[in-house]
C-alpha positions as CSV (number, residue, x, y, z in Angstrom):
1,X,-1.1,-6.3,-12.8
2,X,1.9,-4.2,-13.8
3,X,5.1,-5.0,-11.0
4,X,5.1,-1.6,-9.6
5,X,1.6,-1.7,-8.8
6,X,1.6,-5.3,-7.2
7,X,4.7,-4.1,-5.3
8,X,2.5,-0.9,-3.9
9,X,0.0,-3.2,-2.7
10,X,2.9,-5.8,-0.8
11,X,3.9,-2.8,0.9
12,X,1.5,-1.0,1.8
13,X,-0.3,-4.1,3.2
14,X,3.2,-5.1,5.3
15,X,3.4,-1.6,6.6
16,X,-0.6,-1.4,7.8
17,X,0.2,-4.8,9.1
18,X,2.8,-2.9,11.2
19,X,0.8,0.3,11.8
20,X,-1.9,-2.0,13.5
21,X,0.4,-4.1,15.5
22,X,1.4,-0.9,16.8
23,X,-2.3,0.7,17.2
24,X,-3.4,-2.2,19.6
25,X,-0.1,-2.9,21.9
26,X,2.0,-0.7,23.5
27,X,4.7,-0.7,20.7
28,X,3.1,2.2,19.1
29,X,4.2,3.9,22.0
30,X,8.3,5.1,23.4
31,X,8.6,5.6,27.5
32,X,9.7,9.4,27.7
33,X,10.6,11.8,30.9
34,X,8.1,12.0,34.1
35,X,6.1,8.8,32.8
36,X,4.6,10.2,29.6
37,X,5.0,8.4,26.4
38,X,5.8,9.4,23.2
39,X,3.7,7.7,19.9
40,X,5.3,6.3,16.8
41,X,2.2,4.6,15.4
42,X,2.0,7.1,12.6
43,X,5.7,6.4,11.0
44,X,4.9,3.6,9.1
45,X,2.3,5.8,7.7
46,X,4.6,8.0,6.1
47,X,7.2,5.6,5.4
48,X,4.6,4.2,3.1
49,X,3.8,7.2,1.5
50,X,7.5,8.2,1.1
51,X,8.2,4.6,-0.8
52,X,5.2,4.3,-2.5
53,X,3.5,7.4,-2.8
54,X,0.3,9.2,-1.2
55,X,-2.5,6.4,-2.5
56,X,-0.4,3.9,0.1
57,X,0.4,6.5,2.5
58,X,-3.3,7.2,3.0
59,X,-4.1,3.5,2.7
60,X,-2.1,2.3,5.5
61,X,-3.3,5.7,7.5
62,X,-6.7,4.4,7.1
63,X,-5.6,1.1,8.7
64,X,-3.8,2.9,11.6
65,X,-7.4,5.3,11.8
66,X,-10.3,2.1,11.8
67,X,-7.7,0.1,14.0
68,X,-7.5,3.0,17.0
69,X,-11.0,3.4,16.5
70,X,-11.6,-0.3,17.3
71,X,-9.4,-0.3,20.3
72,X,-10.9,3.0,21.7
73,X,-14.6,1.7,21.1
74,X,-14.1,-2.1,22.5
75,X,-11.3,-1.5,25.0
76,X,-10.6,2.1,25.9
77,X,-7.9,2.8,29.0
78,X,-7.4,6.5,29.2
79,X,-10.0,8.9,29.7
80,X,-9.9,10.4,26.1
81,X,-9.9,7.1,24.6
82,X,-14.0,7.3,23.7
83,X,-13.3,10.4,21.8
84,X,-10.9,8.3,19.7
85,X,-14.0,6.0,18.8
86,X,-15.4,9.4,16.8
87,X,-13.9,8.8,13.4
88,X,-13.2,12.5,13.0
89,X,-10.4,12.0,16.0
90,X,-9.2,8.4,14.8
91,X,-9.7,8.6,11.3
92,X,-10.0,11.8,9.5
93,X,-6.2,13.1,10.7
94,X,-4.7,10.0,9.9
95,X,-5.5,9.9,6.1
96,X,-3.7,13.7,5.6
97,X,-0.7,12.0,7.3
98,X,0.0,10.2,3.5
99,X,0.3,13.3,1.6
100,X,1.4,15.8,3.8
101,X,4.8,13.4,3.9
102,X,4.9,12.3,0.6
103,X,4.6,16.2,-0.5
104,X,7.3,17.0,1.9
105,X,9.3,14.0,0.7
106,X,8.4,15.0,-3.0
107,X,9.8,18.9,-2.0
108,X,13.1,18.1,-0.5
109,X,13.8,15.0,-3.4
110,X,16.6,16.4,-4.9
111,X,18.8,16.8,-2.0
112,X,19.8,13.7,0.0
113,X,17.7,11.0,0.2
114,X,18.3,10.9,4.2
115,X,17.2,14.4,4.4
116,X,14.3,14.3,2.4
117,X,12.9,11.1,4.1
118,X,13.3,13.2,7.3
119,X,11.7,16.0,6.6
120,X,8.5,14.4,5.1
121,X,9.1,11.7,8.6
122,X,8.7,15.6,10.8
123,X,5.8,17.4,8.5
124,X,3.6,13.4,8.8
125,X,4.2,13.9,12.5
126,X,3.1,17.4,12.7
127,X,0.3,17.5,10.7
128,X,-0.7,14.0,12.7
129,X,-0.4,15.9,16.1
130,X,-2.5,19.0,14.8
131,X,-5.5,17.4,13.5
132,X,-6.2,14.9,16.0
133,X,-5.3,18.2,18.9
134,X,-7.9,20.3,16.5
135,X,-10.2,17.3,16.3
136,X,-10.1,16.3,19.8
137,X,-10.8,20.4,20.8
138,X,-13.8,20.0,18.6
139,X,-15.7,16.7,19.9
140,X,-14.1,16.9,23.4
141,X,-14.4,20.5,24.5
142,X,-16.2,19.1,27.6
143,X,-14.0,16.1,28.1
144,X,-10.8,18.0,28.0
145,X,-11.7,21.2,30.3
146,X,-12.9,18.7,33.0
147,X,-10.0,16.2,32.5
148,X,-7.4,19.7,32.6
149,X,-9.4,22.0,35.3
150,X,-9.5,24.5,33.3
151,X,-13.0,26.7,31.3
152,X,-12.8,26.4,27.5
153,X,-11.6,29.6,26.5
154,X,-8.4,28.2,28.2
155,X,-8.3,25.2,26.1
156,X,-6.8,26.3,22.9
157,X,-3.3,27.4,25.0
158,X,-3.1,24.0,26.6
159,X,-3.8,22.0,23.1
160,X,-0.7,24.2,21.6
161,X,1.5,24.0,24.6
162,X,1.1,20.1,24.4
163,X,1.7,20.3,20.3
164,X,5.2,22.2,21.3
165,X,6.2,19.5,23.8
166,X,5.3,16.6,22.7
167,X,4.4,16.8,19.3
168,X,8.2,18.5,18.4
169,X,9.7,15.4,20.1
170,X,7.6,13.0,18.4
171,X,8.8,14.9,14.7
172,X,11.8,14.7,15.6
173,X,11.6,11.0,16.7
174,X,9.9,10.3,13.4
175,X,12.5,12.0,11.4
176,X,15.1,9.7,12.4
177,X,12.9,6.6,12.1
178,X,11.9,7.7,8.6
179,X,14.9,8.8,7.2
180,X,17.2,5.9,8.5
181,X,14.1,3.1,7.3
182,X,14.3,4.8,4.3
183,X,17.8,5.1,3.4
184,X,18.1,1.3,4.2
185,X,15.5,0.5,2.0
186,X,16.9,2.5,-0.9
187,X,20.3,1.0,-0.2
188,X,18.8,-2.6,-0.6
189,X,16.9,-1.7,-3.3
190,X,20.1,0.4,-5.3
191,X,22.4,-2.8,-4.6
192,X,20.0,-5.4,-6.3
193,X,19.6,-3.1,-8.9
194,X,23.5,-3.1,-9.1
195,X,23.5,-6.6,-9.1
196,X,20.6,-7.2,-11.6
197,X,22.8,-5.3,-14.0
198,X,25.9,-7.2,-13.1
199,X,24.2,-10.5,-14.0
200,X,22.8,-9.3,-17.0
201,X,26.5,-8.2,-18.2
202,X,28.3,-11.2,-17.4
């Protein structure tokens, strides 16, 4: 098995590792204003498809995906958290989250390395808060216009209003996260390679 390929798989297993730790405790999620929360559960998504490339990216997604499907089916809290045991609310969003940040990533690449990690870190968040809104306005329809008050014509306004709030803070959120674990990890990685080359010239 060629390096690069056994260095995909180290990865991406360490960062679904991460993604499930995240899934199942409250880690995955950041205290923000008037008691709401704010999720991070899907960064190590696209930090794995920004290092590694879209096959990883959608691998760990599908980890984060069957893991919050577990949770919502064996222990659900909220009142939406059934809906997350459909796989087309759990799942289905989270494997897009790969290669809409790696083709982000792969887009911005030949600016700076910062910015393009923070781009793809915003788009992954973005299209992570659209599909599983969409999905959950698809299965839930009943669910959600009982839980907000409101008939279902109504429901489409509410589902963007909470995609402008929230889902903006959490890009942004995952756009520092992103680009700083990914300029780290390309520091690291450009310094051994400086150091490889030292040791071979000496």
């Amino acid at each position: 098995m060629e390096r690069s390929n056994v260095r995909r798989i180290v990865v991406s297993g360490a960062l679904g590792a991460v993604s499930a730790v995240m899934a199942i405790t409250p880690l995955g999620y950041l205290p923000w204003f008037g008691g709401a929360s704010l999720t991070i559960m899907h960064i190590p998504v696209i930090i794995a498809a920004v290092l590694e490339g879209p096959i990883a990216g959608t691998a760990v997604g599908l980890i984060f995906g069957v893991t919050s499907l577990v949770k919502a089916a064996t222990a659900p809290i909220g009142p939406l958290d059934p809906l997350f045991a459909n796989p087309l609310v759990s799942i289905l969003p989270r494997l897009a989250i790969g290669f809409a940040a790696w083709g982000a990533f792969r887009l911005f690449r030949g600016k700076v390395t910062p910015l393009a990690a923070g781009v793809a870190g915003a788009v992954g968040s973005m299209v992570n808060t659209a599909l599983v809104l969409l999905a959950l306005g698809l299965v839930g329809t009943r669910e959600l216009t009982g839980m907000f008050g409101v008939d279902a014509g109504a429901l489409p306004a509410i589902l963007g209003s909470i995609a402008l709030t929230n889902g903006l803070v959490e890009a942004a959120a995952a756009a520092v996260f992103t680009s700083s674990v990914v300029s780290a990890w390309k520091g690291i990685e450009s310094a051994r390679g400086r150091s490889k080359l030292s040791g071979e010239g000496s």
